[in-house]
N, C-alpha and C positions, 0 to 999 in steps of 0.2 A: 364730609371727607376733607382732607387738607390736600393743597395743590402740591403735588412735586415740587414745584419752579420758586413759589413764594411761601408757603409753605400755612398760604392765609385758607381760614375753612369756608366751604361750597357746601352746596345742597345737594344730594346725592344724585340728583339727575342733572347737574351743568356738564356739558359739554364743552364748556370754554372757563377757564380762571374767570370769576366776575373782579376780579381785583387786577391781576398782568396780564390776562389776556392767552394765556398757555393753553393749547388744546390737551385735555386729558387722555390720555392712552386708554385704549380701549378695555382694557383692564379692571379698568374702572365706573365701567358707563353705566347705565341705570339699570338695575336688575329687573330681568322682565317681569315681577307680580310689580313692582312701579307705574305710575301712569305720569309723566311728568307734566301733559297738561292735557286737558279735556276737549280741545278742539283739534290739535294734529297730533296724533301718535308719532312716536321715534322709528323710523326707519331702520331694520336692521345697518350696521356700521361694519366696510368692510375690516379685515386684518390690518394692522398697523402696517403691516410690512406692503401691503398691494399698493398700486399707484389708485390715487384717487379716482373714484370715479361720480359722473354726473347726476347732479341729483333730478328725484325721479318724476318732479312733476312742480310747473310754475303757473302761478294764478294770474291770468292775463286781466291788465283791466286797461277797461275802455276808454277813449277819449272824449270829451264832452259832449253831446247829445245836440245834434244837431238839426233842425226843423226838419227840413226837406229830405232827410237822411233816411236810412233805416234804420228802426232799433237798436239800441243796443244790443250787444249780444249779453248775455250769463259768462258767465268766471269759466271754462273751458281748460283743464287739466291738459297740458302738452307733453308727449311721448320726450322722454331725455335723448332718444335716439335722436330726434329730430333738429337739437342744441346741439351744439358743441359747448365745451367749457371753456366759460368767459375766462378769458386775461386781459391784461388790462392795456387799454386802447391807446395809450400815450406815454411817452418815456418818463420815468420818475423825473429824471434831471430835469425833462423842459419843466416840468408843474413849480419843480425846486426855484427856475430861474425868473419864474412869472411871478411865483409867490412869496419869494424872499421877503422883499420890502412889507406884507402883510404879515407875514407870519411872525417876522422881528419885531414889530408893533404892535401885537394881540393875538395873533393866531398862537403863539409861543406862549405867551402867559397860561392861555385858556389850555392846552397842553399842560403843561407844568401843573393848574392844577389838579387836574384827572387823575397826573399821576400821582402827584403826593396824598391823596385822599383814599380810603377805601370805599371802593363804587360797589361793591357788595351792599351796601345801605345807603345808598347814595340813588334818586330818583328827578328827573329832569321834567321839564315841560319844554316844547319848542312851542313860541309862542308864535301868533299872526298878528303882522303889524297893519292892517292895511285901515287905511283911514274910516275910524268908528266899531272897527271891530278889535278892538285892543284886547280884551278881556276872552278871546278865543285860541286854542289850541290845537294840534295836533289830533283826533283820536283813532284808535285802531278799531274795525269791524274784526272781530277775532272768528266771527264765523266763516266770512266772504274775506277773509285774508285784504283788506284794501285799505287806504286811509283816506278820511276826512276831517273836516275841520269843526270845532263843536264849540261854546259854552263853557269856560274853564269852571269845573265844580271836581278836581281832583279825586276823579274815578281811576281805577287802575289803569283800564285802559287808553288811560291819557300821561302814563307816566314811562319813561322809560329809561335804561340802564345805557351808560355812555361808558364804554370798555375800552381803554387802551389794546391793540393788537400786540401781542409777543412777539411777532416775525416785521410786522412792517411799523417803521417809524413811521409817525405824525399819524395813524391810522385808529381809525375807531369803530365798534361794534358798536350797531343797536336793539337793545332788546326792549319788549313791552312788558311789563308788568303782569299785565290781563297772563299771557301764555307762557311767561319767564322763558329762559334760556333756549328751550329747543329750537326756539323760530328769530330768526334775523330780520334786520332792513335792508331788503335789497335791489337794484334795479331789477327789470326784469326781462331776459333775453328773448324777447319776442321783436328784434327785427326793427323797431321801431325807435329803441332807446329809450323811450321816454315814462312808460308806466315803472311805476315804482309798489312795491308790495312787501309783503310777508312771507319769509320762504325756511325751510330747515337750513338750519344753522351749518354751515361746511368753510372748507377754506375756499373761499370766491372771492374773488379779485370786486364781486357787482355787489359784496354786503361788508366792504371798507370802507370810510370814509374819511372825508378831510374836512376838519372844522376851520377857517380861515375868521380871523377880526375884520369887518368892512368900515366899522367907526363905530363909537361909543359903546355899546348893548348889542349892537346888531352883530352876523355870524352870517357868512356865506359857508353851506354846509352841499359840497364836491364828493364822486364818487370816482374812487381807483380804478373802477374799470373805462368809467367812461373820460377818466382825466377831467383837467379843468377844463372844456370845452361845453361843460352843461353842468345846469346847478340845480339843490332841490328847489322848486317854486310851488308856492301856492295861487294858482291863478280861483281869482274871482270872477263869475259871471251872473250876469243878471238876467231877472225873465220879469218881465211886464205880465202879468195874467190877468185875469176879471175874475171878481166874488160878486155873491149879492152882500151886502153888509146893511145896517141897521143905518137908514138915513139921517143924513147931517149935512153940518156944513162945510165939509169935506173937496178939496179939489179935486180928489180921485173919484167924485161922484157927475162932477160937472160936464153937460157933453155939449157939442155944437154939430152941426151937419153942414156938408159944402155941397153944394152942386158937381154931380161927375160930368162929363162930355158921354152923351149917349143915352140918359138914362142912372137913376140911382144917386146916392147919395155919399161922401166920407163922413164916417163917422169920429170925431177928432174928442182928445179928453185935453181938460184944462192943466193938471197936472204935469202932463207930458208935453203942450202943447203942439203945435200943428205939422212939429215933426217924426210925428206918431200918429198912426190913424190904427182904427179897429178892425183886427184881424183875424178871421177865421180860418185855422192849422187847417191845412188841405188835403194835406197827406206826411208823412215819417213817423217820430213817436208820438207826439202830441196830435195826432189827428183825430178831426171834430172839436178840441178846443178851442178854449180863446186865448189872446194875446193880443198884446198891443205893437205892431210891427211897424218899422221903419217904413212912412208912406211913401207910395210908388203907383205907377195904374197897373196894382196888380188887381184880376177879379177879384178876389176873395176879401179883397180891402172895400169895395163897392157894392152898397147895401139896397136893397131893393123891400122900399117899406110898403107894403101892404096892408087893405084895411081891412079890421077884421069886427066890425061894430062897437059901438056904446065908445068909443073916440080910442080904441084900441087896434094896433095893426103887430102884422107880425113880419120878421126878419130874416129875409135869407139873402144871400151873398148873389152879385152877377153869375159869377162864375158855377155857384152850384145851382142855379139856374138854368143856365145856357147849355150844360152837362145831364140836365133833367136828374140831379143826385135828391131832389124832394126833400132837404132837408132844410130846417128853421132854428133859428137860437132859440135854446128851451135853457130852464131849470132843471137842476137836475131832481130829480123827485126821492132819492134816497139822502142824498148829498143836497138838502138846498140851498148850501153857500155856495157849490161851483154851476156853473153855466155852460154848456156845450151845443151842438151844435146836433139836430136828432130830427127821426123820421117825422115830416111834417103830418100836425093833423088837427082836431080841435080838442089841442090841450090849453089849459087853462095858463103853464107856463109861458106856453110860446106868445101868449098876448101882452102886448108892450104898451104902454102910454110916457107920454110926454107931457112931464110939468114941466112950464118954466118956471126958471129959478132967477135968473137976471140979465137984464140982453139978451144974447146971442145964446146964452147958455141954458141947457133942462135937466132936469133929472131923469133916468129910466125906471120902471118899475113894473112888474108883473101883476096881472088878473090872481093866478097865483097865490103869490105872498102878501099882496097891497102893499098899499104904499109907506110902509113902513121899514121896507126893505129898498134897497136901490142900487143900481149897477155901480160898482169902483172899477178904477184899476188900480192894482196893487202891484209891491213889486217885493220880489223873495231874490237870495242870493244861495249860489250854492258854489262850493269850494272844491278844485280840484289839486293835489299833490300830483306834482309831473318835473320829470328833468327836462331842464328847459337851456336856451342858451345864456350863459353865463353872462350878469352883463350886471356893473355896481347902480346902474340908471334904474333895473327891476325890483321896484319896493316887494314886488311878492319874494324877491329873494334876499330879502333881511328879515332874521329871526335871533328870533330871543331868547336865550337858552337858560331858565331860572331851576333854580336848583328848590327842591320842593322841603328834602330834611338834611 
């Protein structure tokens, strides 16, 4: 269909000009044998003429996952009654009087050319800059509405549609490729401010945004509802875990053990060295794993080696000791790369020996697997997308905004 406004041709189920950004009169919407994408169906649309009303349902996501916490929760649909509809949290002019000086020196240009181009065929990456991960993106879960960060190997759902808004200067729509038009990027009004997701596409103040120049490549990318007081961020966090992996000469394989006061040993890896000690998850989400935790006289840091014959002992923590919880670091027996912490008994995993390797240092290794296998610590990174406080010091808030065709 051709837009009224620009008069450029859409796909018969947009919702919004992919070119000026013009919302389509309802006249025109997608006729119901249509499906316009496969994971969220279109909402009936009230009459043109009604005052808008709330959309019906937002994907709440969680905050990073915390040890001692409790689980995460699941994506949890919230009643629209329950929202109000967002406007937007800060006067245009202050944003205007902060952002002047930016937007005259690159916020402006990168404006200018959104609009001279047709973004109907026009597909973006937001890249992540943070030190060694260069080569990683943006991507959308189109099932659990949420984003994370992946692997640039231009999949759809790593590309998205950067639309001028009709009604507000400097403003922009995001859309994914994966689900096209019906779903936006929006904050998401659960109270918090700061989860950011996937929601039907409506006029909200929380699925605007401002792209501002911060210097060279980079892009601090702001949202209308919440003003320039927070920015999108990709925060990085790290987890120290233990595998068994295939023996070597490896620092993640090296361990030493200190004397505790009381009884019991730390157990320290070279890798990390001695301000890391080996930690058994005691309780939240990871409970009964391992990890490598900032040492401290916590029990669960303090290992209690017991002998269990032929120069083999086994491992359980003071603390699950002292608590009578009877449990020992085992292999896992389905899983034999990860390592947990399980009902003691005479399994073959739970028996531990100690080679030394040089000094101070041994290797670990299971009755189990032999010693072919031997304890690491490794370390995995995982990426969360959050509005965060605005600030030009936050590498996770420079982004790269490359245009794919």
């Amino acid at each position: 269909m051709l837009c009224p406004n620009c008069k450029a041709p859409n796909l018969g189920n947009n919702k919004f000009c992919a070119d000026c950004g013009n919302r389509f009169p309802d006249s025109v919407a997608t006729p119901a044998s249509e499906s316009p994408t496969q994971h969220y169906p279109i909402q009936p649309q009230p009459p043109q003429q009604q005052a808008y009303q709330p959309q019906q349902q937002y994907y709440q996501q969680q905050p990073p996952p915390q040890y001692a916490q409790q689980p995460a929760q699941a994506y949890v649909p919230v009643p629209a009654a329950d929202l109000p509809k967002k406007k937007s949290k800060a006067l245009r002019w202050l944003m205007v009087l902060i952002l002047v000086p930016l937007v005259l020196f690159g916020g402006a240009l990168l404006a200018m050319n959104f609009l001279v181009i047709k973004q109907a065929n026009r597909s973006y990456t937001l890249g992540d800059r943070h030190k060694g991960e260069e080569k990683k993106v943006v991507e959308l879960d189109p099932q659990n509405g949420k984003l994370f960060v992946n692997a640039s190997d231009q999949v759809k759902a790593q590309l998205w549609q950067i639309t001028p808004d009709s009604g507000v200067e400097d403003s922009y729509r995001f859309v994914n490729r994966e689900i096209g038009d019906a779903e936006s990027l929006e904050v998401i009004d659960d109270k918090v401010d700061y989860n950011v997701g996937i929601n039907e596409s409506a006029e909200d103040d929380g699925q605007l945004w401002a792209i501002t120049n911060i210097e060279g490549d980079y892009y601090q990318i702001t949202n209308n509802w919440l003003g320039d007081s927070k920015a999108l961020t990709h925060q990085k966090e790290t987890y120290r875990f233990l595998r068994m992996r295939d023996s070597g000469n490896k620092e993640g394989q090296l361990w030493k053990r200190i004397a505790a006061k009381g009884g019991g040993y730390y157990i320290l890896n070279k890798r990390y060295g001695d301000g890391f000690a080996l930690d058994a998850v005691y309780s939240g989400e990871f409970i009964d794993k391992m990890k490598m935790g900032k040492a401290g006289k916590y029990g669960n840091q303090i290992w209690l080696m017991k002998p269990a014959g032929n120069n083999f002992f086994t491992l359980t923590t003071k603390l699950h000791d002292a608590e009578k919880k009877n449990r020992s670091l085992d292999v896992d027996g389905t899983k034999k790369e990860f390592v947990k912490m399980a009902q003691t008994g005479n399994f073959s995993g739970q028996k531990w020996k100690m080679t030394p390797v040089a000094g101070e240092y041994f290797r670990l290794t299971t009755e189990f697997l032999g010693d072919g296998k031997s304890l690491e610590a490794v370390t995995f990174f995982k990426y969360y997308i959050e509005m965060r406080k605005a600030s030009t010091d936050d590498k996770g808030q420079y982004w790269v905004i490359d245009r794919t065709n």
